[in-house]
N, C-alpha and C positions, 0 to 999 in steps of 0.2 A: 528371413532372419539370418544373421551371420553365424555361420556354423562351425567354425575355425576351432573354436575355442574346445569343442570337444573331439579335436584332431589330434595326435601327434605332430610335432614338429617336422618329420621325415614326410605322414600324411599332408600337411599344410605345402610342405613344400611341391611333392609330388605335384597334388591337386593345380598349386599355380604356377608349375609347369618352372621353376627357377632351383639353382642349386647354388651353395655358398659361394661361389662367384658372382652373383649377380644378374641383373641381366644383362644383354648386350643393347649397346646404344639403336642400336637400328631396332629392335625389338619394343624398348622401351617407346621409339618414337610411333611404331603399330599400338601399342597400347596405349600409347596420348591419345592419338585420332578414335580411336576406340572407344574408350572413357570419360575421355574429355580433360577440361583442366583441374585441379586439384582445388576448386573453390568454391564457395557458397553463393549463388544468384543474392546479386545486388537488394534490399530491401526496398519497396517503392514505398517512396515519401508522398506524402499530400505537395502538392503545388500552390501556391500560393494562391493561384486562379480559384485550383477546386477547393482551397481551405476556406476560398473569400464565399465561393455558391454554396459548398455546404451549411453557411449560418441561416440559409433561404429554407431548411428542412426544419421548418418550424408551424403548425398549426395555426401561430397568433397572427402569422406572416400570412396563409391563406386567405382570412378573415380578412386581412386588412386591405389584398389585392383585391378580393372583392366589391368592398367598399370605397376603393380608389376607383375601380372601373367604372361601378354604378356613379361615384362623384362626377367623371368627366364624362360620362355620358350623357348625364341630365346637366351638364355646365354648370356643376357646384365646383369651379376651380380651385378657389380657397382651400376647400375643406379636400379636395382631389392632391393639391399638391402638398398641404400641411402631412396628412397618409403618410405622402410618399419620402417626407423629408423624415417623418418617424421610421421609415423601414428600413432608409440607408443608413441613418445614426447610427440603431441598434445591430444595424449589418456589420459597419465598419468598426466599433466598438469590440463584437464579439470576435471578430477577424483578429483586429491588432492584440487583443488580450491571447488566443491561442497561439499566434503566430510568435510573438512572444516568448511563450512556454516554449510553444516547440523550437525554436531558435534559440534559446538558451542551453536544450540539451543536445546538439548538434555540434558534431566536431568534423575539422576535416578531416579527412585520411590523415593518417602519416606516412610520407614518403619513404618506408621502408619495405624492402622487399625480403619476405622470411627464406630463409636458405635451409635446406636439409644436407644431412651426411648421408650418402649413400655408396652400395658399392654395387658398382657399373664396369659391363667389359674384364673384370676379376681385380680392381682397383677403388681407393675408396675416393670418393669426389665427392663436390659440394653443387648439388644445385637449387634449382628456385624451386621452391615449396609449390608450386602453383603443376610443377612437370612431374610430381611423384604419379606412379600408377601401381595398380595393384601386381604386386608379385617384385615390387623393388627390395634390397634390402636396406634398410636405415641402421645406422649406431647413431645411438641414445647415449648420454651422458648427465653429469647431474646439472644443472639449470635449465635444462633443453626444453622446450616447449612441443610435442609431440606433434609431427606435423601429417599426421593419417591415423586413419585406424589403425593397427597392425597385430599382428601374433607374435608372443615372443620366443625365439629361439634360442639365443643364449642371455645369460645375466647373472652379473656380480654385485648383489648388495644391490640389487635395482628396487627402489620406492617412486611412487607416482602422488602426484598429491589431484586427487579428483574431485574435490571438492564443487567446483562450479558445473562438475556435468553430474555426480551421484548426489551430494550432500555429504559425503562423509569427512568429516574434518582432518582424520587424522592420514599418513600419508599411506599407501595400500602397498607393501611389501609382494611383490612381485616374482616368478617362477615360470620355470617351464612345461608344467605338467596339465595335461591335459584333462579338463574337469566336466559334468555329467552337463548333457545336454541343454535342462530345462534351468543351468544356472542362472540368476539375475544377474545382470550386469556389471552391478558393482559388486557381485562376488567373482568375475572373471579375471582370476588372477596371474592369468597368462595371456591377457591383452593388454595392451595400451591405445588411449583412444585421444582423437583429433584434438589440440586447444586445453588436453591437462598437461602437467610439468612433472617433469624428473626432480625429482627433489633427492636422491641418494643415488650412489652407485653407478654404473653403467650396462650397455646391454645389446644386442644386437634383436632387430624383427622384420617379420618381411609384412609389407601392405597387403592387408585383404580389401580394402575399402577407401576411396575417396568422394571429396565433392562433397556432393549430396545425399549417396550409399553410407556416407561414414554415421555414428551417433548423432555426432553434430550436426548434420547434416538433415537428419531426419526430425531433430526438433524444428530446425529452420523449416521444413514442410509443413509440421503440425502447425506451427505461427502462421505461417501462409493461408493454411488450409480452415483454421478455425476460427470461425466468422464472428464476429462482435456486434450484438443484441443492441439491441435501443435499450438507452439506459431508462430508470422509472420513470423520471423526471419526464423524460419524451414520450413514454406511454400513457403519464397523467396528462401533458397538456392537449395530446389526441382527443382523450377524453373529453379530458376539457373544452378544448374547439366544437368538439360534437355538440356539447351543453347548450357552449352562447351560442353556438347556430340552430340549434335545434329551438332555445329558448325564444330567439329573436322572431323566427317564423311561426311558432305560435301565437306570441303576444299581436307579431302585424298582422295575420290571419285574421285575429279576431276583429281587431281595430278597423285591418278594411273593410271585414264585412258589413261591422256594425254600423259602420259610414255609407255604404252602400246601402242600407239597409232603411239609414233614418233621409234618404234619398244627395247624398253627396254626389256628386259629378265621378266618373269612373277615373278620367285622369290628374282630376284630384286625388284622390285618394290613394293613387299609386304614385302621383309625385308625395304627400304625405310618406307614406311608408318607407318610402326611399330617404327622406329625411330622417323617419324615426329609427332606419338602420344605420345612419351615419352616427347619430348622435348618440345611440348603444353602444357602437363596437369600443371599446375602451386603449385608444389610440396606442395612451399613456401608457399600457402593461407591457409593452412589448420593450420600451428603454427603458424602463423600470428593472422588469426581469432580467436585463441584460447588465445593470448596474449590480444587479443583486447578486449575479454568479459573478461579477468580475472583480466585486469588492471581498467575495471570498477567496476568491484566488490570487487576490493581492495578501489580503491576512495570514492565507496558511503560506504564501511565500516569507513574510515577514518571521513564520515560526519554523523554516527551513524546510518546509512542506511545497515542493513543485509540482503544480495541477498543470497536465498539458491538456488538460481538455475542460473546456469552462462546465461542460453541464455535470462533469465529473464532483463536481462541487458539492452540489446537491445529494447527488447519490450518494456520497459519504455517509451521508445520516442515515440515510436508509438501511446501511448496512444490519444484518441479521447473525454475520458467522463470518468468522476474518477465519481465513486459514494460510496456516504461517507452517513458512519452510522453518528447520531449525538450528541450521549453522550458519551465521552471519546476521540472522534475523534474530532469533531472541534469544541464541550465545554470542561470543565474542568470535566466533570461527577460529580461535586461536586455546591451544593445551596451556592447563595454567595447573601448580600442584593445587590439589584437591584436601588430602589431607598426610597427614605422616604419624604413621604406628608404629610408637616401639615397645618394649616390655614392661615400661614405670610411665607412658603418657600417651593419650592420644591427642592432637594438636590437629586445630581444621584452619584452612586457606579460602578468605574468596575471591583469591586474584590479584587480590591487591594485597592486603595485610593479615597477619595470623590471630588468630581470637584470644591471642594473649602477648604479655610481651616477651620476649626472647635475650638469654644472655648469651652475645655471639662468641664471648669467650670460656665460657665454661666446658666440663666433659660430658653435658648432657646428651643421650645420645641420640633425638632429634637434631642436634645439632651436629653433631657426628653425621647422622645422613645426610645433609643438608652438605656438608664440605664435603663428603662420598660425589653427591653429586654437581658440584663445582670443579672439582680434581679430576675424576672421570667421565670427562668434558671437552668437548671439539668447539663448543660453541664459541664465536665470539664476536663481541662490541668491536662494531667499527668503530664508533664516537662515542666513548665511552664518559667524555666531560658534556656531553649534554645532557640535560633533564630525561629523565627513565622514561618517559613517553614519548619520546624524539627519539630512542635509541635503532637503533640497526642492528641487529642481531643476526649472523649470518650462520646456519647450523638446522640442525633437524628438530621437528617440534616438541620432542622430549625434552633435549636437552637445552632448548632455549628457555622452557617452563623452570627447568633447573635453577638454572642462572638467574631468573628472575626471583625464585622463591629464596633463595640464599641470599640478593641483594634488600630482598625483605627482612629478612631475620639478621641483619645487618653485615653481614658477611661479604668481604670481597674479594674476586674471581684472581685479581693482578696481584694482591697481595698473599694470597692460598700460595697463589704458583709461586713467589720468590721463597716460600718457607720449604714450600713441596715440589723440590724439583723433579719433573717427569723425566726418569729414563727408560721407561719400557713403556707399549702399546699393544695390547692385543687389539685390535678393533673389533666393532660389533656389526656382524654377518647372521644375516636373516636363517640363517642354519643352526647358530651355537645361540644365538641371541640372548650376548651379554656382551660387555665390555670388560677389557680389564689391563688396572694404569697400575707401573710401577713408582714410585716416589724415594727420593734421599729426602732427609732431614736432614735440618740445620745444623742438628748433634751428630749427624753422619749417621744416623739409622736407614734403614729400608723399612718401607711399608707397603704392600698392594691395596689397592683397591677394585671391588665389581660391583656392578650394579647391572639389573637385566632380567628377562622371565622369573618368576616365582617358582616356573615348573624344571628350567633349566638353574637356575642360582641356587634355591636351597637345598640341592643333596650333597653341594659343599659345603656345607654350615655344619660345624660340631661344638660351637661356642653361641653364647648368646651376650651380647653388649649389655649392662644396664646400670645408666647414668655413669657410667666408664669404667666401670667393673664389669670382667668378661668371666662367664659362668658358663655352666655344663649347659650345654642345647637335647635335652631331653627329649625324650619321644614323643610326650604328651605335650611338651611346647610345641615341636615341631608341629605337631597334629594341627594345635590352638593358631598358628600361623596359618597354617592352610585354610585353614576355617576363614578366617578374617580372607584372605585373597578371594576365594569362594566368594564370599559375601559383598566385596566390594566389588568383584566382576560381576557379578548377576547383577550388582546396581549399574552398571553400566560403566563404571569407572576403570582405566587401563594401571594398572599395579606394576610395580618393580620392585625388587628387592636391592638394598646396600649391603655392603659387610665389607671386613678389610681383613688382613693378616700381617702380622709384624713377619719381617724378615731378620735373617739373621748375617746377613752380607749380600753384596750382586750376585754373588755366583748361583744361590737361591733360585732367581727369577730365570736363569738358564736351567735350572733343573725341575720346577715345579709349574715352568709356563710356558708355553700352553697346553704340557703334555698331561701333567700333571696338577690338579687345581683339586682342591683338598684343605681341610682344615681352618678355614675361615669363619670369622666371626661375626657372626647376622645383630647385625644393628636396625635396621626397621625397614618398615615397607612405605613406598610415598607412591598415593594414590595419586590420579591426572584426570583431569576433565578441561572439555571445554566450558565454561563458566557460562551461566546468564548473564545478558548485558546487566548493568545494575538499574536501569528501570521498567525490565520484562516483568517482575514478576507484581509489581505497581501498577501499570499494566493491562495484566490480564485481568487482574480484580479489578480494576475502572471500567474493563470493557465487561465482565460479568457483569455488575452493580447495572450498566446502564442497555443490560439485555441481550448482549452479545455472546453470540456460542463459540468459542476458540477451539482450533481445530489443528492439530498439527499433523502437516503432510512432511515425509521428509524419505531420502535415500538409506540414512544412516541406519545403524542397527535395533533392532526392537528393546532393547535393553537399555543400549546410553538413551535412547529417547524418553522410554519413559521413566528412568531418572531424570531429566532434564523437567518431565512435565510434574513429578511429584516436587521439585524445586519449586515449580510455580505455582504449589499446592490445590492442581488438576487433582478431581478425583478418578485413579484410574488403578486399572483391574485386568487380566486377562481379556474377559469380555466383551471391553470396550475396546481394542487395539486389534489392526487387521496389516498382514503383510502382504506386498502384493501378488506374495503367490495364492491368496486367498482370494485376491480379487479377480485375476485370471480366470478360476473357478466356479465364478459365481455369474449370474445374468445381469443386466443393467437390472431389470424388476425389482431382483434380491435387492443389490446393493439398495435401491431406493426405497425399500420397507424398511432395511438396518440403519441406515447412513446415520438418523436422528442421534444412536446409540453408540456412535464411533468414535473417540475422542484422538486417536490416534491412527494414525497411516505409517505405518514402517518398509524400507525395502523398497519403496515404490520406481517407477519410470516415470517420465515426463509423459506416457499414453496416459499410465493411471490418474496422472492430476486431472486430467480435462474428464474423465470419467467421473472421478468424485468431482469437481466443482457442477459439472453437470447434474448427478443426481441430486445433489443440493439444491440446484437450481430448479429441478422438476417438483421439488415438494415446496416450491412459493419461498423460497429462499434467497435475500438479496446478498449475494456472497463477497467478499474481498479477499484475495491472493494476495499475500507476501510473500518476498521472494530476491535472491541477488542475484543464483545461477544462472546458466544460461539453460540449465535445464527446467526452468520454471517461467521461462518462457512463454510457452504454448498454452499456460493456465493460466500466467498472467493476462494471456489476452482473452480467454473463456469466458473469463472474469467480470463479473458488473463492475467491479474497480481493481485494478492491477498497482500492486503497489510495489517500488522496487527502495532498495536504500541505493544509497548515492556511491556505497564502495561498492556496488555489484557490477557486474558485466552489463560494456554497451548494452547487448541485447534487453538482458533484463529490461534498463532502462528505456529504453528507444520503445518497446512493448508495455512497459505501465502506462495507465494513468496518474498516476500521485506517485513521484519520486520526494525519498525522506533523505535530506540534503546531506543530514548532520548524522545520517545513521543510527538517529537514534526514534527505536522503536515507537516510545510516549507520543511521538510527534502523530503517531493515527488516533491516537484519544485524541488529541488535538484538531486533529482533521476530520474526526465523526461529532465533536460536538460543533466544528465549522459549518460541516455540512448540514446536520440540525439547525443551527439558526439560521443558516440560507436558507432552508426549505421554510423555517416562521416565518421570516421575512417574508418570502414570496408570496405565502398567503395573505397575510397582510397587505400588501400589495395588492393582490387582487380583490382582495373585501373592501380595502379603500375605493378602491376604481370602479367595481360596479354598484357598489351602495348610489354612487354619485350617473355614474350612465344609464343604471335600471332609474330611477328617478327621473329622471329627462325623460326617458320614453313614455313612461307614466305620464307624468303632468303632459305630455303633448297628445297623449291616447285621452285622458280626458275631458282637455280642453274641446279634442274633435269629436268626442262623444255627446256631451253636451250643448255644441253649438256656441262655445264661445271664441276668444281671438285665442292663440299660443300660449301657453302659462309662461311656454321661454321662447325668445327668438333664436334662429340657428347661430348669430354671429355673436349671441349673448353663452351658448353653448358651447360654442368655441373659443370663448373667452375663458368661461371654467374648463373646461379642458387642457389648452393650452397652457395660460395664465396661472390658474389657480390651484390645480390639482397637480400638473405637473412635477413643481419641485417638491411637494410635500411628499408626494409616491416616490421619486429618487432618495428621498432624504431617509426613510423606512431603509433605504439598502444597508445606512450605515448603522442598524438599530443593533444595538451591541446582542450578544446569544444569550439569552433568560440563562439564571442562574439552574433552572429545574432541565432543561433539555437531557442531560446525561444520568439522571434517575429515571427518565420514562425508557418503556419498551420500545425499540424502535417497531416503527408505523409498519402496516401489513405492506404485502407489495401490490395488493390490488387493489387498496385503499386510492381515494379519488384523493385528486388537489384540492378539490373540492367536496368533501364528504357531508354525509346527508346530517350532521351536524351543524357546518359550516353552512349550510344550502338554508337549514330553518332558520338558523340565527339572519343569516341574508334576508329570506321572505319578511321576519317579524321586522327586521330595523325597517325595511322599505316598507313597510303594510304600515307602521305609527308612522314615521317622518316623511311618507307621500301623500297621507291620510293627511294630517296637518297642514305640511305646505301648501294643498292643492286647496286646502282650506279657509286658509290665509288669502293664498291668491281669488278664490270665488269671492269671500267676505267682501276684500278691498276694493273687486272690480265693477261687486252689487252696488257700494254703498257711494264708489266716486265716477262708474259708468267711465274712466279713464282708463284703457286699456295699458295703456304705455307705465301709466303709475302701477298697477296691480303685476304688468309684468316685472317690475326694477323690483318691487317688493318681493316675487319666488327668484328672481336673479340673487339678491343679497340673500337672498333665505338662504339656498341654494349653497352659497359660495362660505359662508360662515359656518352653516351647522358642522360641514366637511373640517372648518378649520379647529373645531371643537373636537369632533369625536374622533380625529386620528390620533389623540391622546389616551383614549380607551383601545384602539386598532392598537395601538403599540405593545400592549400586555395583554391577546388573545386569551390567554388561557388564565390569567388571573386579574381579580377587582383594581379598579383604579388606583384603592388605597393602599395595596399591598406593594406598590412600587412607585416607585421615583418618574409620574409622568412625564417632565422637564428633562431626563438626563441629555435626551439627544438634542444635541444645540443647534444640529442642521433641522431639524423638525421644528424648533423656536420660532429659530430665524424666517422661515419659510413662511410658519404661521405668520409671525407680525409683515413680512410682505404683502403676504395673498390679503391680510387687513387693509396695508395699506394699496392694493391692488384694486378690492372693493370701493373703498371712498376712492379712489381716484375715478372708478369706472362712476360713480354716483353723482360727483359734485365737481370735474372739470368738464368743460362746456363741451370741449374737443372731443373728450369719447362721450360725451353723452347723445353727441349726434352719429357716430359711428354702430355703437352700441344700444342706442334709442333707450335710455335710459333717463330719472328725472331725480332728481336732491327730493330725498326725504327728510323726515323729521323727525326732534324725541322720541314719539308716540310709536310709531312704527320701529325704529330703533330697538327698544322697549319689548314688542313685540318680538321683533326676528332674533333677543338676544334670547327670552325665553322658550322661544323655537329651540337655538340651537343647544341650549339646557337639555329638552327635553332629546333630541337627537341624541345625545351622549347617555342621558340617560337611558335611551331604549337598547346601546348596547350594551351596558353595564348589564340591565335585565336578560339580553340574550345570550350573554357569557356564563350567566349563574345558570340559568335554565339548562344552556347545552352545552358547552366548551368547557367549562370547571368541573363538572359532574364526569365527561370523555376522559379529561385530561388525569383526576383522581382516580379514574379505573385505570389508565395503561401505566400509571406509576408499579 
């Protein structure tokens, strides 16, 4: 660990061997060869090649190569190459839908090469950020972007704004003093570190660290280094594969042996099997599935939600516990006033507008603070005739909040100044920390103004403003002031004080400034926070309501945190809040007994984050990271779903799964109820497909068990397969998300794709509508000793009851009547096809000799329609039974 920080400057330098000149060129260039170059190792991207084979790490794809082999090894061509054209669809498909994502967040470089100031040889020079090494000196000024780690040795008014490596929003005032060992990071307040900005002052430091040794540098290792879990999705359909293969060889097991048994020829029976596995494996699931994540990732991009990884999709829903950074994620990462206290009102801000209205010309003295902090003001509007949301604001984040709350209460900045002309400036130095402006009037008066600490501004106050009458400032006011600062710092909120004094000519502000500062009039206090977005706290109650645990991990300080979390009306307590010197402290063990009980994370390092997502992760928890830093990085990818906003750092993004376009936080309720009805969908999908394959095998296992011809022909089987079932399972992709998805719990994580819910309702549909069909077909075969007619009567059987009960498959978890069967029009559509698909296969001559099928009549008609009645009906019954009954417990 970097140990600078609790050196002396004389120590720091000593140690790396340099003295205020610099070092010397030839030195520096032993210490390039030495250390290397000043840069972070390249990110390695997926390649197009390995983004096209990784869609091949799919379970349904095993299953399928296996039944491609077996096709072309027994010369079932047809059905060998049908296989294979479903496995590159779905390949290519999943390919162009990621490649997509990830090509959309991909930028080139920019052809600029970052330069540092340093002084080399005893002179200050400019070179490429890439050739610093440790022991250079740099000068820091204010817009600079910090191009190393470093210590600082001297500094004027130096502020850093570290926001994208601590979390801390506001900018970190800066010194030379060296502080205790085990300090955290972002209290290291005589460092500056790689990729934050100078936002005040200027400064001289020398390198202790480049590369990869820097902060920066080390989160880039942890992202390297912390490996990315199969998401649920891909551990259910493991599971799931295990099922249909486990299922398939026990049903042929039994079928061959009983063929065997009732004296069937041996390679019969094993060409049998071979077909009854072709005609199981459920082709269709695999373009299905793949339509099903892509149509959600088409959605959440429509809601400015980018999925770069399709099965990311999915895993949304799953989610159990979002844990969210908290400056830029569910604040504004920008100071805005909070509120302003004077002696006759208190007046609250949410960023936008005040909770009452304001007369910007009266002597109220809210409004008095308000011009205090417009007057004694650096800030300013570049483009000051654009709309307030376009503005430019170039200044410190104090006094930009300033400016803002003063053009709220209608007050403006250009016309203050032509009334209040500045001739005097003390400036505000992180030592006196206050400012203070002289002003003429119109009328030729003098007036000062300050604003600035609480603890340094009010032992000049001997006056108190109120509503523009100025009074004796009493001991017990004064006391009643402090109290209130008290009170609004422990909430986490940063406090200043305004007040002014009338002058009695210039010559005044030569004798009372800045030796003398005395006698001034305390007008109010204007509290600052970073604000909540305006739909954080909307929210977190959406993601409560529908099961989700919110967690906030953050750098900043344990106090503004958890004001920010009682904003979003978190219940929180000492008990539940942990810093991360407490974590250091403690074992992974602990942490993973308490974790349940944590509601907040304060202080923390980017180590900490992957420590808590992980203990989370150990107690069966499907976790999502939010996050814009680049120090959120390394949990973003820990993370079963990494989510960054769209203003955060490459890293961040290039490291999520789910980039939120538009920054705005609501877009993951958006993207967890996406993910919910992808994952309905799916199953549906899959209850459609095997209801229809476990069926086939059935009627073909009884047909051989009893000694008659096939209940179905293979090329009749591949006819509902291909034909009929097909686009009705794609059309399921676009089944809009049930209203009920974001009231239930989300699902356990070890919960099956197929749970032993879904498994009964399976058995009972097939156990009545195989029962039946197989029924029909014996009846027919007895009474007309026509094999060919008894088989075209379980082919339409067959191909209709499916076109009936994907109507009921559409609203798993509730009655047929409680919803709008018909809303989905690609589902209609399909259906009156695959209708018209059947009487075509029944009554044109052409397939009826392809397909060996024969034109039936009313009667039978009549029959197969009340078949497929009863079809729909058996799911209805297995909905009530097991699915309705699930579905009302996890609400």
């Amino acid at each position: 660990m970097n140990h600078y920080h609790q050196l002396s400057t004389k120590q720091v330098l000593q140690e790396l061997c340099v003295d205020e000149h610099g070092l010397s060129s030839k030195e520096a260039s032993s210490r390039l060869n030495t250390h290397g170059l000043n840069k972070l190792p390249d990110t390695k991207k997926f390649s197009p090649v390995s983004l096209f084979f990784r869609q091949f790490k799919n379970p349904l794809i095993y299953i399928l190569f296996f039944a491609l082999i077996i096709s072309f090894a027994t010369k079932h061509y047809t059905d060998g190459w049908i296989i294979f054209a479903v496995v590159m669809i779905s390949t290519v498909v999943g390919f162009l839908q990621e490649y997509k994502a990830n090509n959309a967040l991909s930028r080139l470089k920019q052809l600029i090469t970052y330069k540092a100031k340093v002084i080399r040889n005893g002179k200050e020079t400019i070179v490429a950020q890439e050739e610093l090494v440790p022991g250079d000196i740099i000068l820091l000024s204010s817009g600079d972007k910090v191009p190393a780690d470093a210590r600082i040795i001297e500094g004027k008014d130096l502020e850093v704004i570290e926001a994208s490596l601590t979390g801390e929003s506001l900018p970190i005032e800066k010194n030379v003093l060296p502080v205790f060992p085990d300090t955290a990071m972002a209290d290291r307040k005589n460092m500056v570190y790689q990729g934050t900005i100078v936002s005040r002052g200027n400064g001289k430091a020398v390198v202790t660290a480049t590369g990869t040794k820097t902060e920066i540098g080390n989160i880039a290792s942890l992202v390297h280094e912390t490996e990315e879990g199969a998401t649920p999705l891909q551990k259910q359909m493991i599971h799931f594969g295990k099922f249909i293969g486990i299922a398939l060889i026990v049903i042929n097991a039994g079928i061959f042996g009983l063929g065997i048994a009732l004296g069937k020829p041996l390679f019969e029976m094993f060409m049998m099997s071979v077909a009854m596995i072709v005609a199981a494996v459920p082709e269709g699931l695999l373009p299905a599935m793949t339509v099903v994540l892509a149509i959600g990732m088409q959605r959440l991009a429509g809601q400015k939600g980018l999925v770069r990884k399709m099965l990311a999709t999915e895993t949304l829903g799953s989610v159990s516990v979002i844990c969210s950074d908290k400056t830029g994620t569910l604040t504004q990462g920008e100071m805005r006033v909070a509120e302003i206290i004077t002696q006759a009102r208190r007046i609250s801000h949410d960023g936008h507008v005040f909770s009452e209205s304001l007369e910007p010309d009266g002597d109220a003295s809210h409004i008095t603070a308000l011009k205090i902090g417009l007057l004694c003001n650096n800030a300013i509007i570049e483009n000051p005739d654009d709309a307030i949301h376009d503005w430019k604001i170039v200044g410190n984040p104090t006094e930009k909040a300033l400016l803002l709350a003063g053009r709220a209460a209608g007050l403006h900045q250009e016309n203050l100044r032509e009334q209040f002309h500045r001739v005097f400036e003390l400036p505000f130095d992180s030592e006196n920390k206050y400012m203070v402006t002289g002003h003429r009037t119109g009328e030729g008066h003098f007036i000062s103004y300050i604003k600035g600490a609480p603890e340094m501004v009010l032992p000049f106050m001997t006056a108190v403003d109120v509503e523009g009458q100025e009074e004796k400032l009493s001991v017990e006011k004064k006391n009643n002031i402090q109290k209130q600062c008290d009170q609004m710092t422990s909430s986490g909120l940063r406090v200043i004080v305004a007040g002014y004094r009338r002058e009695s000519s210039l010559g005044d502000y030569e004798k009372n400034v800045p030796g003398n500062l005395r006698d001034f009039v305390y007008v109010g206090l204007i509290a600052l926070k970073d604000p909540l977005r305006p739909e954080a706290k909307e929210t977190v109650r959406l993601c409560q309501s529908a099961g989700i645990r919110p967690v906030i991990i953050t750098g900043d300080h344990k106090l503004t945190t958890m004001a920010i979390a009682k904003d979003l009306d978190l219940h929180i307590s000492q008990s539940n809040v942990m810093e991360g010197v407490e974590l250091d402290s403690i074992s992974d063990e602990k942490l993973k007994s308490i974790i349940n009980n944590i509601t907040i994370f304060a202080r923390v390092e980017p180590r900490h984050k992957i420590r808590i997502v992980t203990a989370l992760q150990q107690n069966g928890e499907i976790v999502a990271m939010t996050g814009d830093g680049v120090n959120d990085a390394p949990a973003l990818k820990k993370a079963d779903i990494g989510v960054a906003v769209g203003s955060g750092t490459d890293v961040a993004k290039e490291t999520a799964d789910l980039v939120l376009l538009d920054d705005n936080f609501k877009t993951i309720v958006s993207a967890v109820e996406r993910g919910r009805g992808t994952f309905d969908n799916i199953r549906k999908v899959i209850i459609y497909l095997l209801s229809n394959s476990f069926t086939e095998v059935i009627l073909i296992g009884f047909s051989l068990i009893l000694g008659l011809p096939l209940a179905l022909l293979p090329v009749q089987i591949l006819w509902i397969k291909m034909i009929e079932d097909s686009l009705p399972s794609m059309a399921l992709a676009f089944d809009p998300v049930n209203k009920d998805v974001m009231s239930r719990l989300p699902r356990k994580k070890e919960e099956a794709i197929l749970n032993k819910n879904l498994k009964k309702l399976l058995a009972l549909v097939i156990a009545i509508t195989d029962t039946l069909l197989f029924g029909i077909f014996y009846y027919f075969y007895n009474v007309s000793g026509d094999a060919a007619y008894a088989q075209t009567i379980a082919f339409v059987g067959l191909g209709i009851a499916s076109r009936f009960y994907i109507f009921s498959v559409r609203g798993l978890t509730q009655s047929i009547i409680s919803y709008n069967p018909f809303k989905n029009q690609l589902i209609n559509w399909s259906t009156i096809f695959g209708f018209l698909m059947i009487i075509a296969a029944v009554y044109v001559p052409f397939l009826n000799k392809i397909l060996h099928t024969v034109p039936l009549g009313i009667k039978e008609w009549l029959v197969l329609l009340v078949y497929a009645l009863a079809s729909l009906t058996a799911y209805e019954i297995g909905k009530k039974l097991f699915i309705a009954r699930e579905a009302k417990a996890r609400v």
